[in-house]
N, CA, C and O atoms as CSV, one atom per row, in Angstrom:
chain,resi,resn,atom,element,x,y,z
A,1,UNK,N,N,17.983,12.720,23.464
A,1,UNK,CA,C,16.601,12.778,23.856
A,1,UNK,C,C,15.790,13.601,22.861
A,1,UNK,O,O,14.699,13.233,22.426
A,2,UNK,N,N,16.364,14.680,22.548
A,2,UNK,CA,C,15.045,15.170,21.420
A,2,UNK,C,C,15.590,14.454,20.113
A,2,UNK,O,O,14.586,14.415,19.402
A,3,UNK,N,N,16.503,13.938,19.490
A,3,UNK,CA,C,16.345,12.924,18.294
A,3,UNK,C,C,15.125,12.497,18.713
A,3,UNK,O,O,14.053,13.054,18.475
A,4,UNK,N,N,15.362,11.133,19.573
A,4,UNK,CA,C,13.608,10.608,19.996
A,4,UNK,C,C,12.725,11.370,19.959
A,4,UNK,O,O,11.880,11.095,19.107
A,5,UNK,N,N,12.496,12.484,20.696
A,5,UNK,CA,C,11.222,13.110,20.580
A,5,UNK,C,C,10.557,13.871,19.215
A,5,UNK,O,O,9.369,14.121,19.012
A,6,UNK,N,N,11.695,14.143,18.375
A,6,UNK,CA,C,11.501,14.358,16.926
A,6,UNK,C,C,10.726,13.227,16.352
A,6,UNK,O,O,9.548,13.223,15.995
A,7,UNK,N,N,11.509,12.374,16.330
A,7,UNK,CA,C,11.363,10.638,15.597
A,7,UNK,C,C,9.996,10.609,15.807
A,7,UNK,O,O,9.263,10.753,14.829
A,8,UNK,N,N,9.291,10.369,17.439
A,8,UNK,CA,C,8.268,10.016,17.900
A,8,UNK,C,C,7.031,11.125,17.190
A,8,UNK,O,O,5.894,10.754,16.896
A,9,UNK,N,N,7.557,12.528,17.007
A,9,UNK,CA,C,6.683,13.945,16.622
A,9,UNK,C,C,6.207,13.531,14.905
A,9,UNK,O,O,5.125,13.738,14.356
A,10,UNK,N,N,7.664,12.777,14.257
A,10,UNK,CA,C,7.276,12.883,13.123
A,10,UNK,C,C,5.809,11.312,12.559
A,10,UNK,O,O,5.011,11.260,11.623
A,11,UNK,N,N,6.016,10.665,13.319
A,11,UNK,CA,C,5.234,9.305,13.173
A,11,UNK,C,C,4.026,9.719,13.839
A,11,UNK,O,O,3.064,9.485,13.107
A,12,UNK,N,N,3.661,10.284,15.027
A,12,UNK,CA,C,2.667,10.655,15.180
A,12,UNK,C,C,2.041,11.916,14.299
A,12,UNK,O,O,0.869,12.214,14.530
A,13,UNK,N,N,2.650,12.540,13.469
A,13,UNK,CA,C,2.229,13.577,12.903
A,13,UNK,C,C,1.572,12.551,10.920
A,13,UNK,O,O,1.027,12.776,9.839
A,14,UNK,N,N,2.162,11.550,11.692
A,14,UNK,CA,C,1.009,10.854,10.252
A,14,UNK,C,C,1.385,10.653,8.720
A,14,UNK,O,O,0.631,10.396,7.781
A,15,UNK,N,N,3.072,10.882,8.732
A,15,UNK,CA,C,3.471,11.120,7.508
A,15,UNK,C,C,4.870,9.820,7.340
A,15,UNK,O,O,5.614,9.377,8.215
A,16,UNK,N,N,4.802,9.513,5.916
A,16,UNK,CA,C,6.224,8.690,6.454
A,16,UNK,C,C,6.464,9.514,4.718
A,16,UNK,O,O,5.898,10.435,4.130
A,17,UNK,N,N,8.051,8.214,4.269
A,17,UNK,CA,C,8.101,8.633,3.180
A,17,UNK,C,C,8.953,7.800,2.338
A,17,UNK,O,O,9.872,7.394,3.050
A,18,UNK,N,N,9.096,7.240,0.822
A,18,UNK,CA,C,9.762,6.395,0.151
A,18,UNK,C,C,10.177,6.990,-1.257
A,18,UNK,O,O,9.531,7.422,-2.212
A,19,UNK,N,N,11.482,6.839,-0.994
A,19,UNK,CA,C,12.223,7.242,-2.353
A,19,UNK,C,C,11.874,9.091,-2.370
A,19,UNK,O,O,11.255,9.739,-3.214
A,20,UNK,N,N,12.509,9.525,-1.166
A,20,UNK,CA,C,12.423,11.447,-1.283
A,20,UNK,C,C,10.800,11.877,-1.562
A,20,UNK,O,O,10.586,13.057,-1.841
A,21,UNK,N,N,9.408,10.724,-1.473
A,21,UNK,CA,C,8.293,11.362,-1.778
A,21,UNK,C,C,7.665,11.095,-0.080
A,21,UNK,O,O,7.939,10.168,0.682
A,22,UNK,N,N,6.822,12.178,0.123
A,22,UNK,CA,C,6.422,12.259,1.159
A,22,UNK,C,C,4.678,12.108,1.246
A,22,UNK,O,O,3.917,12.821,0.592
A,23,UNK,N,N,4.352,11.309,1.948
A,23,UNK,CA,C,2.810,10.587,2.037
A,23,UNK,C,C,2.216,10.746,3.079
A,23,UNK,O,O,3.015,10.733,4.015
A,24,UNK,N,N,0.856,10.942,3.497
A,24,UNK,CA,C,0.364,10.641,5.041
A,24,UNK,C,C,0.025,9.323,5.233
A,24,UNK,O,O,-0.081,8.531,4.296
A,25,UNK,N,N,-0.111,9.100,6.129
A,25,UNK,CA,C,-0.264,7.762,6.708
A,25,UNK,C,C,-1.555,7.349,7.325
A,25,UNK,O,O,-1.923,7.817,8.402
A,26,UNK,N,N,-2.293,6.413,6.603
A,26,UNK,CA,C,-4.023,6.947,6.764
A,26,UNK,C,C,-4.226,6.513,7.990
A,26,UNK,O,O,-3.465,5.869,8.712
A,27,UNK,N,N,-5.966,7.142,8.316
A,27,UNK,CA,C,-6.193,7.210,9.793
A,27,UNK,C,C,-5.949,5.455,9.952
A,27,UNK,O,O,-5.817,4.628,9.050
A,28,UNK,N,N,-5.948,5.212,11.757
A,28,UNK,CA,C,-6.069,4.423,12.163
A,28,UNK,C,C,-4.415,2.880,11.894
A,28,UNK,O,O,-4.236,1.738,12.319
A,29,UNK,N,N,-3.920,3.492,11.313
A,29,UNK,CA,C,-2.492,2.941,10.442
A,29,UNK,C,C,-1.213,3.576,11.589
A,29,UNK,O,O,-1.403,4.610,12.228
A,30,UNK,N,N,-0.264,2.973,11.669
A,30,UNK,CA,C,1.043,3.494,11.836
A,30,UNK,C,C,1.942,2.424,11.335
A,30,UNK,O,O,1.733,1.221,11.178
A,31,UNK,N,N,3.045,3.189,11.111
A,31,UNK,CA,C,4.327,2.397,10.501
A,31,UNK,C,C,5.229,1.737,11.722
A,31,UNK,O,O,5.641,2.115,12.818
A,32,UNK,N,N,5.326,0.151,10.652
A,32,UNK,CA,C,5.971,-0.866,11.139
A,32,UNK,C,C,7.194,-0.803,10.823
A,32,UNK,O,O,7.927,-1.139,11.753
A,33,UNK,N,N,7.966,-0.371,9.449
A,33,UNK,CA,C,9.191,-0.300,9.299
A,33,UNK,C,C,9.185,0.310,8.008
A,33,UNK,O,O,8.076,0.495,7.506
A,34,UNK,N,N,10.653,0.819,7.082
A,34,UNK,CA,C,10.511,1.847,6.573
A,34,UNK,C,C,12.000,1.623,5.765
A,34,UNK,O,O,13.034,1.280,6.338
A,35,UNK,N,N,11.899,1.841,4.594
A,35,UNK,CA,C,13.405,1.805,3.999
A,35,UNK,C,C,13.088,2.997,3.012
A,35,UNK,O,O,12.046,3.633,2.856
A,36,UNK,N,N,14.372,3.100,2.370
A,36,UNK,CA,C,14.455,3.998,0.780
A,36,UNK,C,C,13.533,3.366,-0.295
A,36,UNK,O,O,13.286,4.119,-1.237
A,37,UNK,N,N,13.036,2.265,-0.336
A,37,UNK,CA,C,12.388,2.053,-1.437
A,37,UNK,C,C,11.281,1.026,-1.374
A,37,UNK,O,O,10.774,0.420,-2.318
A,38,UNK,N,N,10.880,0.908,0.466
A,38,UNK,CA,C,9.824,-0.293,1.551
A,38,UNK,C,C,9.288,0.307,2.369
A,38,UNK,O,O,9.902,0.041,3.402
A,39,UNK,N,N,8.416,1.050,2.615
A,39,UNK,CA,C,7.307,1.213,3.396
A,39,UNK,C,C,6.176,0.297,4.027
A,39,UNK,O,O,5.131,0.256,3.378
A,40,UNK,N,N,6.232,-0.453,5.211
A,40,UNK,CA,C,5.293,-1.347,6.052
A,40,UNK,C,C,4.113,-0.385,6.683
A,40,UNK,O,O,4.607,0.700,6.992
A,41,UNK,N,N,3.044,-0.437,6.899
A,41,UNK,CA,C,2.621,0.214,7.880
A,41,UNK,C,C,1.188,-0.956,8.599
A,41,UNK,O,O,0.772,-1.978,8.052
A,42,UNK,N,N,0.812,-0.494,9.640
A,42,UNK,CA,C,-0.089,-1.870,9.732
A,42,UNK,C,C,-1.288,-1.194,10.844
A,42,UNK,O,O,-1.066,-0.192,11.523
A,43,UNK,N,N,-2.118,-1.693,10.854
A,43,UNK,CA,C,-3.313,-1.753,11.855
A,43,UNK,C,C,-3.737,-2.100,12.831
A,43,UNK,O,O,-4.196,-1.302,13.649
A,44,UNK,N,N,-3.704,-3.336,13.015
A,44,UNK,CA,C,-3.257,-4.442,13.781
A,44,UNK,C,C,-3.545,-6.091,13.023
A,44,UNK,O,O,-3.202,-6.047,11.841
A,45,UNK,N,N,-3.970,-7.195,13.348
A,45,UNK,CA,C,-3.519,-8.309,13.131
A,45,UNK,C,C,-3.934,-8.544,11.804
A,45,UNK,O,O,-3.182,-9.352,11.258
A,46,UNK,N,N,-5.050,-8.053,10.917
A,46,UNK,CA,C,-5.534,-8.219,10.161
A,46,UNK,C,C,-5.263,-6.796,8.810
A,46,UNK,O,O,-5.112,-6.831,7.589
A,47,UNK,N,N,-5.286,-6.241,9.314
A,47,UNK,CA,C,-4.823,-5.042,8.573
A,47,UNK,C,C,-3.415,-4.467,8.132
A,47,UNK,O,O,-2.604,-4.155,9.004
A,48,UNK,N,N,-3.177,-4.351,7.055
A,48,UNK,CA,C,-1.612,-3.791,6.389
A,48,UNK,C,C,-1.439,-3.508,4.942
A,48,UNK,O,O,-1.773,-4.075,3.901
A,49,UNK,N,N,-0.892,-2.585,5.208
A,49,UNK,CA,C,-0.262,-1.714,3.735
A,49,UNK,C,C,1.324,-2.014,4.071
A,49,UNK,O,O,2.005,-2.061,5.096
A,50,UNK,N,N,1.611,-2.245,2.236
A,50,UNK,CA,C,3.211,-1.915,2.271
A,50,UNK,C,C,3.125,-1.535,0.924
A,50,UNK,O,O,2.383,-2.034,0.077
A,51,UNK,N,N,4.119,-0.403,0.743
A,51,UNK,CA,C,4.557,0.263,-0.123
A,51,UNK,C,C,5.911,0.074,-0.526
A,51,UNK,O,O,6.869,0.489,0.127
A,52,UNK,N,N,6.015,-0.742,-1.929
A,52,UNK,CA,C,7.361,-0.812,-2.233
A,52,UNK,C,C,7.434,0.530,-3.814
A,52,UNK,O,O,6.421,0.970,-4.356
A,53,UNK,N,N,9.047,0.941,-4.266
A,53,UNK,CA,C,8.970,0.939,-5.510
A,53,UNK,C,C,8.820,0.309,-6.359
A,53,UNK,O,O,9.167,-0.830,-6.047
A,54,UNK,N,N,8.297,0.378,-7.876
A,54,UNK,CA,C,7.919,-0.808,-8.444
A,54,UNK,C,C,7.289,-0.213,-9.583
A,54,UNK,O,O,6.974,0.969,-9.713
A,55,UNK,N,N,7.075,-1.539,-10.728
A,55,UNK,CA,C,6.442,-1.734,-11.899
A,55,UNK,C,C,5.259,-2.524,-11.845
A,55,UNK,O,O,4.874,-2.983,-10.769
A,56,UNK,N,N,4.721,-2.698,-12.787
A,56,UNK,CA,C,3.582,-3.817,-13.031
A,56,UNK,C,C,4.504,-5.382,-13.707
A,56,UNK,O,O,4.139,-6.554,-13.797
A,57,UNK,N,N,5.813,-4.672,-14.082
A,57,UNK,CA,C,6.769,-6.065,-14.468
A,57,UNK,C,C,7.008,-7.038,-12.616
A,57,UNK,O,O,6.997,-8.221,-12.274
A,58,UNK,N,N,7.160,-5.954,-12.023
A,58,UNK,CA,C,7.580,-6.951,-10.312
A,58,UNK,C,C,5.652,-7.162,-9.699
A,58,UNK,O,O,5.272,-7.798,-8.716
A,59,UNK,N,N,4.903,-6.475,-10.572
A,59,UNK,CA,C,3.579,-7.129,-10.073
A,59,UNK,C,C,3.611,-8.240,-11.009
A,59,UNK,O,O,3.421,-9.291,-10.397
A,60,UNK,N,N,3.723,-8.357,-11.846
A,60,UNK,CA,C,3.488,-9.637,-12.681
A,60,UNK,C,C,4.545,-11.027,-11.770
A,60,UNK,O,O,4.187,-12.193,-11.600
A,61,UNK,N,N,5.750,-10.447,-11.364
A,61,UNK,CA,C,6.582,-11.679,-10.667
A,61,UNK,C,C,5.611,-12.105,-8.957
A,61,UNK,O,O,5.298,-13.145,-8.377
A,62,UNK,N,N,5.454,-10.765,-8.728
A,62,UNK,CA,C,4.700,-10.964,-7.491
A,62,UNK,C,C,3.314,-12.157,-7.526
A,62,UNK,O,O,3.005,-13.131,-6.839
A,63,UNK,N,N,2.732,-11.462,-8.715
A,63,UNK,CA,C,1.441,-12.703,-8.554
A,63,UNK,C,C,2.112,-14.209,-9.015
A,63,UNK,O,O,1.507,-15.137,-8.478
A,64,UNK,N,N,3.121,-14.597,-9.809
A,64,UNK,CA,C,3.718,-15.891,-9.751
A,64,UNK,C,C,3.638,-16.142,-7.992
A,64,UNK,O,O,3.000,-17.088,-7.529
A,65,UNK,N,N,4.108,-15.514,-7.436
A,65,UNK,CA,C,4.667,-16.162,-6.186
A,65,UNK,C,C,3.452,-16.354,-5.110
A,65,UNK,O,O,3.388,-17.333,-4.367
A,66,UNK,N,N,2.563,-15.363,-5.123
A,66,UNK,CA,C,1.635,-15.564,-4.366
A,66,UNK,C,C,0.489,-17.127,-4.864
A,66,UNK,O,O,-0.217,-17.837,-4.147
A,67,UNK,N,N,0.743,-17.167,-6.319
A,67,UNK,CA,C,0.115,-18.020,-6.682
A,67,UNK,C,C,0.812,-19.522,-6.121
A,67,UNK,O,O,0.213,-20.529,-5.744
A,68,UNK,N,N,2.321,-19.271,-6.217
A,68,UNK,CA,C,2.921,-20.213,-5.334
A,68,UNK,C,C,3.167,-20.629,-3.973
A,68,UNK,O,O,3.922,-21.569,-3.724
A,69,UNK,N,N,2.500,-19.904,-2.990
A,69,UNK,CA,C,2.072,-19.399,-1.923
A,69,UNK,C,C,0.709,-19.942,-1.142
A,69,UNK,O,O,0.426,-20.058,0.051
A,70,UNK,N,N,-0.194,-20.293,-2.713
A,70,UNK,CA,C,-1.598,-20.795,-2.606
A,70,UNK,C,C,-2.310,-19.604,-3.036
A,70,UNK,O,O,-2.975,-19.776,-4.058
A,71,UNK,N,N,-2.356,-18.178,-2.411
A,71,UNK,CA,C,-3.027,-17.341,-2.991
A,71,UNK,C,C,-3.856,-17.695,-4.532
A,71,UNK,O,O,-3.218,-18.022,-5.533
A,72,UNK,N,N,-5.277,-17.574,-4.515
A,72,UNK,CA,C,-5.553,-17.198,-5.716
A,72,UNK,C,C,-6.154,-16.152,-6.271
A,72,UNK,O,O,-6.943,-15.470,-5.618
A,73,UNK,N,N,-5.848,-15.880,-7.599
A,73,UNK,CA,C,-6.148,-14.716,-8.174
A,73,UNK,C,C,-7.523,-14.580,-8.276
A,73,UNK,O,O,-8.122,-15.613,-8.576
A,74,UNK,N,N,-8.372,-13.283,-8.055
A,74,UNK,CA,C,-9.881,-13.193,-8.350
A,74,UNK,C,C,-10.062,-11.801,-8.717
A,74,UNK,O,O,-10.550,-10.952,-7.971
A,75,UNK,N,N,-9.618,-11.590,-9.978
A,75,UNK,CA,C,-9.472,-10.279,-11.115
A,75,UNK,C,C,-8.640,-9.576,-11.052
A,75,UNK,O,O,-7.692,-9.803,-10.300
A,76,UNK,N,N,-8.716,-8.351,-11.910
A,76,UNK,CA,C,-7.944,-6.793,-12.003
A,76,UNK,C,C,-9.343,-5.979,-12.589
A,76,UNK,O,O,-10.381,-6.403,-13.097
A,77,UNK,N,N,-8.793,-4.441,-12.228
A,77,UNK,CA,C,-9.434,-3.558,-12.683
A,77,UNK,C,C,-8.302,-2.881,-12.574
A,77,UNK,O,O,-7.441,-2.897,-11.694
A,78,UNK,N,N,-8.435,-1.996,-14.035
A,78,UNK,CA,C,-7.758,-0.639,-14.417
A,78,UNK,C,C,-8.369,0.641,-14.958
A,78,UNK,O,O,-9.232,0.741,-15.830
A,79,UNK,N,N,-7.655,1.761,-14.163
A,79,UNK,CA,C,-8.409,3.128,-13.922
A,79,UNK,C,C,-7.567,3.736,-13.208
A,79,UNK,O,O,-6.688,3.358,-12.434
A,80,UNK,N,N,-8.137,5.281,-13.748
A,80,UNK,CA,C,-6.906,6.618,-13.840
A,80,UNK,C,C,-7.592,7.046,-11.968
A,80,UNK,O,O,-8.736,7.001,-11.516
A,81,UNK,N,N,-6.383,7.395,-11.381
A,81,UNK,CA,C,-6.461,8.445,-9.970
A,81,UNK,C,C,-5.815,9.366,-9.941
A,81,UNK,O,O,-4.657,9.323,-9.527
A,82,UNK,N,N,-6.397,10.475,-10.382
A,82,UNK,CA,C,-5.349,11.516,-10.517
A,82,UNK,C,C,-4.397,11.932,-11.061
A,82,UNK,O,O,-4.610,12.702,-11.998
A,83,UNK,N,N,-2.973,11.603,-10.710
A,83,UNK,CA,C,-2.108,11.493,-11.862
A,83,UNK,C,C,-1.508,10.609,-11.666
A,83,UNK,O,O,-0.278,10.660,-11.655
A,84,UNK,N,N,-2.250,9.415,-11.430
A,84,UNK,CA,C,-1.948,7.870,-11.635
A,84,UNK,C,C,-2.522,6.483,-12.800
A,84,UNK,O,O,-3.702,6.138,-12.869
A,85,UNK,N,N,-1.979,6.182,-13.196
A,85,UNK,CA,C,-2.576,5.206,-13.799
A,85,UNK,C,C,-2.293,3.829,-13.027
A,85,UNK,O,O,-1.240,3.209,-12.878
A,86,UNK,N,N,-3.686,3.548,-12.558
A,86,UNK,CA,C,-3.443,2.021,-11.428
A,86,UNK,C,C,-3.997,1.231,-11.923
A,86,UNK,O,O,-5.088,1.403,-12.467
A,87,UNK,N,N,-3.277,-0.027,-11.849
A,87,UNK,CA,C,-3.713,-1.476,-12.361
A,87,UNK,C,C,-4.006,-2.694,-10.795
A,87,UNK,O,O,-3.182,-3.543,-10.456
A,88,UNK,N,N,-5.045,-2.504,-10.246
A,88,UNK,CA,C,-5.740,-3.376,-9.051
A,88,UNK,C,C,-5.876,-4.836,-9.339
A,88,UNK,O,O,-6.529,-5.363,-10.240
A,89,UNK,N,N,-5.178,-5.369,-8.458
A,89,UNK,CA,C,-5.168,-7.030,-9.187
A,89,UNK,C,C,-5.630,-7.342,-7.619
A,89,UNK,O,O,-4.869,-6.912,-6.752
A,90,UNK,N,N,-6.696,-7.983,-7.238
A,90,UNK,CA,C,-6.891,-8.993,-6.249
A,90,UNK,C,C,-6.340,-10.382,-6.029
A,90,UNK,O,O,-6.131,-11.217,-6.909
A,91,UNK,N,N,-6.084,-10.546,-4.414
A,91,UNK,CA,C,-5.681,-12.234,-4.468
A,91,UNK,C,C,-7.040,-12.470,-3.076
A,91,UNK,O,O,-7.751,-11.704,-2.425
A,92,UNK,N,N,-6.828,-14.034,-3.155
A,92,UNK,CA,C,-7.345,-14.805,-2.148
A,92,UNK,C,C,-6.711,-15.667,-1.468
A,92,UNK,O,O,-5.845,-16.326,-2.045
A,93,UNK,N,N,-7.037,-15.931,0.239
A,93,UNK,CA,C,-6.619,-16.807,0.460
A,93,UNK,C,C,-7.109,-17.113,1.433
A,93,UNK,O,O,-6.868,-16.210,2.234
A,94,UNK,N,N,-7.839,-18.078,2.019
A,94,UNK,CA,C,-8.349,-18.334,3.604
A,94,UNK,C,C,-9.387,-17.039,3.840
A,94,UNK,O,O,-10.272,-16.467,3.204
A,95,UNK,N,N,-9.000,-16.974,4.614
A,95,UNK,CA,C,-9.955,-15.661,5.207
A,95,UNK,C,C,-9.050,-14.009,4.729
A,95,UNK,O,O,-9.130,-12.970,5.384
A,96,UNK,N,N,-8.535,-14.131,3.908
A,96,UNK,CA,C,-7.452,-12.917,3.623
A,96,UNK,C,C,-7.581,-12.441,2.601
A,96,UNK,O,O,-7.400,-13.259,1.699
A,97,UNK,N,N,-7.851,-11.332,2.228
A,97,UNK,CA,C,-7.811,-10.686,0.676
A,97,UNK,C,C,-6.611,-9.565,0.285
A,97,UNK,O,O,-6.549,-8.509,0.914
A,98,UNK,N,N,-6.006,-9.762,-0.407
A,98,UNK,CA,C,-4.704,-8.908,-0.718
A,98,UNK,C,C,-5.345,-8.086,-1.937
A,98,UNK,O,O,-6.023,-8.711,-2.753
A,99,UNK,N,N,-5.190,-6.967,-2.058
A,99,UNK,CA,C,-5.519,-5.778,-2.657
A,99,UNK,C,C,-4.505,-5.621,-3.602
A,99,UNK,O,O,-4.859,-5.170,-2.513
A,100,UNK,N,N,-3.455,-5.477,-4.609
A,100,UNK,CA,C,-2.318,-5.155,-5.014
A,100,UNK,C,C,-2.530,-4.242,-5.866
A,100,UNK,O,O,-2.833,-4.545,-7.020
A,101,UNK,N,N,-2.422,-3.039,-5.494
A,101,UNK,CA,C,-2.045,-1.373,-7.102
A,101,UNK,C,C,-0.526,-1.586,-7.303
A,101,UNK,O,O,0.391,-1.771,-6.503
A,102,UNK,N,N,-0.594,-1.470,-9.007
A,102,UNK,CA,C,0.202,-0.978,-9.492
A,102,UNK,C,C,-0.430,0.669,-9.807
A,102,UNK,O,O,-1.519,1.076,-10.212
A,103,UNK,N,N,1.038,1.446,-9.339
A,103,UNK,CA,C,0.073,2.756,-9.331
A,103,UNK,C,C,1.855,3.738,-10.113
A,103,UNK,O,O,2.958,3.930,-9.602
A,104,UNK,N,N,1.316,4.072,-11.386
A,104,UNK,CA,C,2.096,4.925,-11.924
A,104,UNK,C,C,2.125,5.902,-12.440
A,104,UNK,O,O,1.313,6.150,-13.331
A,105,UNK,N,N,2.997,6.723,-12.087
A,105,UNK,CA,C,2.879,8.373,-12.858
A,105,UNK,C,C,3.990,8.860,-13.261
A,105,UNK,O,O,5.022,8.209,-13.424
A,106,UNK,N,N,3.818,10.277,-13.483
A,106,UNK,CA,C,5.656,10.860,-14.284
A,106,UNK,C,C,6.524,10.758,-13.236
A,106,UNK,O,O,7.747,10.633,-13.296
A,107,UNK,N,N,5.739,10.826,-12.155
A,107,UNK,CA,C,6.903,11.075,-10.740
A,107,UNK,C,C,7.407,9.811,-9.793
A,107,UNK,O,O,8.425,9.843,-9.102
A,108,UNK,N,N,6.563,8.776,-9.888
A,108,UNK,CA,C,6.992,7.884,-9.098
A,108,UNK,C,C,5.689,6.466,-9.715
A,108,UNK,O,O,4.573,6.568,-10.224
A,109,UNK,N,N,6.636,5.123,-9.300
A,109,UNK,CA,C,6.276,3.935,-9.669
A,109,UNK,C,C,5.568,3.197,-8.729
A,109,UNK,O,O,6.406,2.349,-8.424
A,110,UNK,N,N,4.728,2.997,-8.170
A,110,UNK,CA,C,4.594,2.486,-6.308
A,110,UNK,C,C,3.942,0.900,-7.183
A,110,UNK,O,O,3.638,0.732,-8.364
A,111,UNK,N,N,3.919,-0.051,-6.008
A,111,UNK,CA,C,3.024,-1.031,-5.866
A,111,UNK,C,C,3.056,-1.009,-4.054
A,111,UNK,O,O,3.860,-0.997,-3.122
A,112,UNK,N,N,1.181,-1.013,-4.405
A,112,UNK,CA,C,0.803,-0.848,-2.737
A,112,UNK,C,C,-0.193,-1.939,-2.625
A,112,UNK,O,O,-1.359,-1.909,-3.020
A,113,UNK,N,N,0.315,-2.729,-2.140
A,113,UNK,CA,C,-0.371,-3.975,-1.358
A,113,UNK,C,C,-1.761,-3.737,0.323
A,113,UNK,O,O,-1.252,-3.562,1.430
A,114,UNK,N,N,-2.595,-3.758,0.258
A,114,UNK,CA,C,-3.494,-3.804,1.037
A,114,UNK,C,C,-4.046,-5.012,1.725
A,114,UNK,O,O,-5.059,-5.510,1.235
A,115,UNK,N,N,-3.365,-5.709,3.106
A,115,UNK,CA,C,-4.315,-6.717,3.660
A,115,UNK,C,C,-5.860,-6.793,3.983
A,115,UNK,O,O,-6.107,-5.589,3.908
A,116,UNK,N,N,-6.482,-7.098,4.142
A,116,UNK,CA,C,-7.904,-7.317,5.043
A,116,UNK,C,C,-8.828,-8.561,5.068
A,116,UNK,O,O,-9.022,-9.340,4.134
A,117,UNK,N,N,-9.334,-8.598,6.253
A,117,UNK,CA,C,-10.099,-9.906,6.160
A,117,UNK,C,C,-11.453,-10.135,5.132
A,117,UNK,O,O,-12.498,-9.509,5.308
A,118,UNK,N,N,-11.279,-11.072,4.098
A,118,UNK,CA,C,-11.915,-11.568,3.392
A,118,UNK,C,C,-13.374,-10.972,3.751
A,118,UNK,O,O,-13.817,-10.091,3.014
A,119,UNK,N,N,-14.085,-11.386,4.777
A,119,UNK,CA,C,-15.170,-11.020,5.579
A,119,UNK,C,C,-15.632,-9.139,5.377
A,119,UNK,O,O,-16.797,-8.742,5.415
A,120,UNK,N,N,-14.772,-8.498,5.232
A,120,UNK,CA,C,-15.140,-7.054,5.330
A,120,UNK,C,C,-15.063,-6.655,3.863
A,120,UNK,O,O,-14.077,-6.826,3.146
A,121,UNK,N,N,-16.559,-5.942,3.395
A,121,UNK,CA,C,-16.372,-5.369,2.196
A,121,UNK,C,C,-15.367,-4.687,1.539
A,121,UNK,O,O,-14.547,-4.136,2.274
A,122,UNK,N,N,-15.202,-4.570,0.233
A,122,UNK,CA,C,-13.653,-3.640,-0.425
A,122,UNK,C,C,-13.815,-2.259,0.071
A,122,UNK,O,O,-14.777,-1.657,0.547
A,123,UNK,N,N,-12.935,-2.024,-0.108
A,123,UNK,CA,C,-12.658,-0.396,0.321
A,123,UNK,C,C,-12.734,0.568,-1.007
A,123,UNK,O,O,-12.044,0.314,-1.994
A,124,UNK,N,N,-13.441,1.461,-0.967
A,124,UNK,CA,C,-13.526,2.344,-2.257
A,124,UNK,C,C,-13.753,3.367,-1.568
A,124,UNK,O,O,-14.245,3.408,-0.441
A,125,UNK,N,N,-13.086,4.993,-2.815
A,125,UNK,CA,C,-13.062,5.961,-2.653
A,125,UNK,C,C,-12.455,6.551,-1.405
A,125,UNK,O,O,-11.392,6.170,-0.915
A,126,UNK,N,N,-13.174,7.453,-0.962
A,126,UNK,CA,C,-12.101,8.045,0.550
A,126,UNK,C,C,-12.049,7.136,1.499
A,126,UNK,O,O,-11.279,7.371,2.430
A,127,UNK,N,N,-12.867,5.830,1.522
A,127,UNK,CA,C,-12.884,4.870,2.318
A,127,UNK,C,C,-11.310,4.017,2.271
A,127,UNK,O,O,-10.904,3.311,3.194
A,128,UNK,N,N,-10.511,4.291,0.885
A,128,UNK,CA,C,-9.936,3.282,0.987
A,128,UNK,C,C,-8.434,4.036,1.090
A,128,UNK,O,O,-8.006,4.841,0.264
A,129,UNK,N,N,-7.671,3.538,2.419
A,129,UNK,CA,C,-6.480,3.814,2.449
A,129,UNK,C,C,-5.697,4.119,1.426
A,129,UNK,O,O,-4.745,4.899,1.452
A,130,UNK,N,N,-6.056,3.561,0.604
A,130,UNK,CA,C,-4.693,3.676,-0.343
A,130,UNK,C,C,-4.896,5.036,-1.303
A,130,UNK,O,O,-4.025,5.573,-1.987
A,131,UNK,N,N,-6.060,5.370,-1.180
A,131,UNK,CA,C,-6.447,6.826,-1.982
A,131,UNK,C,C,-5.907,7.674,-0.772
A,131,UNK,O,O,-5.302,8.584,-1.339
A,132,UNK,N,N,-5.795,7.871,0.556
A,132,UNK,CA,C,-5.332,8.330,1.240
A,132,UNK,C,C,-3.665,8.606,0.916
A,132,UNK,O,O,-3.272,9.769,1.006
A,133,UNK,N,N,-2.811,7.661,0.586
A,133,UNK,CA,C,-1.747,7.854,0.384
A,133,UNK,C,C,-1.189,8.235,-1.080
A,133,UNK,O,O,-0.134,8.832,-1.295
A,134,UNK,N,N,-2.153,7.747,-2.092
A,134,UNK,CA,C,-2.240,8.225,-3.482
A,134,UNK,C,C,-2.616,10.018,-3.765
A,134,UNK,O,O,-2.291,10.779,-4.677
A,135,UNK,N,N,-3.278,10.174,-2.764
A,135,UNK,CA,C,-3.923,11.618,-2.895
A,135,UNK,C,C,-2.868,12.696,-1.746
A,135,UNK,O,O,-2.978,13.919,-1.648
A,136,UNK,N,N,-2.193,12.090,-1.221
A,136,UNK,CA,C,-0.617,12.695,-0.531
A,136,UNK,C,C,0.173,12.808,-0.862
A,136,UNK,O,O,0.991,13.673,-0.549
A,137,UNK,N,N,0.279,11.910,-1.705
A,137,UNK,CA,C,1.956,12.098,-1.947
A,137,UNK,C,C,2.667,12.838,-3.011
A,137,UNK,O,O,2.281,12.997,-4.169
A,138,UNK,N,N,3.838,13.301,-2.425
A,138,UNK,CA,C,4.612,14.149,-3.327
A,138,UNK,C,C,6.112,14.315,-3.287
A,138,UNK,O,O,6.673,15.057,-4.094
């Protein structure tokens, strides 16, 4: 019984973690599932982050597949966060916009994928989850 109540203390306390680095988990988000090197977390039906380890070499395989998928591509932008260098590649699809950072530094490699409905403006600055977990982690 307190395993559980730990388990339950640590997810409500807003933090998860991938590959020994430890992140918060932005407002309104909780985690769906969780490995050594896969982080899910979600919103509800329309909303989701996942955090894998990674390069911009498995973003480059990734956009093959989404492109095979139907997804289409609609740019990149690249720019420094801190002590990241992130490469933002957008997809499309239906009513769905996929967000994809490649986000790298001396300490760790992430690609963090962002769902949301097409319909709702991009997310920038403290607005956008993923600076939430970029600006946590350690």
């Amino acid at each position: 019984m307190i395993i559980l109540i730990c388990a339950v203390s640590a997810v409500a306390a807003g933090d998860a973690t991938i590959d020994g680095h430890k992140f918060t988990i932005p407002d309104g988000y909780s985690l769906y599932n969780s490995s050594d090197d896969t982080v899910s977390l979600e919103k509800d039906d329309y909303h989701a982050i996942t955090i894998i380890l990674g390069d911009a070499e498995n973003l480059d395989n990734a956009k093959d597949n989404l492109a095979n998928m139907g997804y289409d591509y609609s740019g990149s932008n690249s720019y420094k966060y801190g002590d990241f260098d992130v490469v933002q590649q957008n997809y499309e699809y239906d009513d769905i916009v996929i967000y994809a950072y490649v986000c790298m530094s001396d300490e760790i490699d992430l690609i963090i994928t962002l769902t949301a409905p097409k319909s709702e403006p991009a997310l920038e600055g403290t607005d956008n989850p993923v600076t939430t977990i970029l600006d946590s982690i350690k």
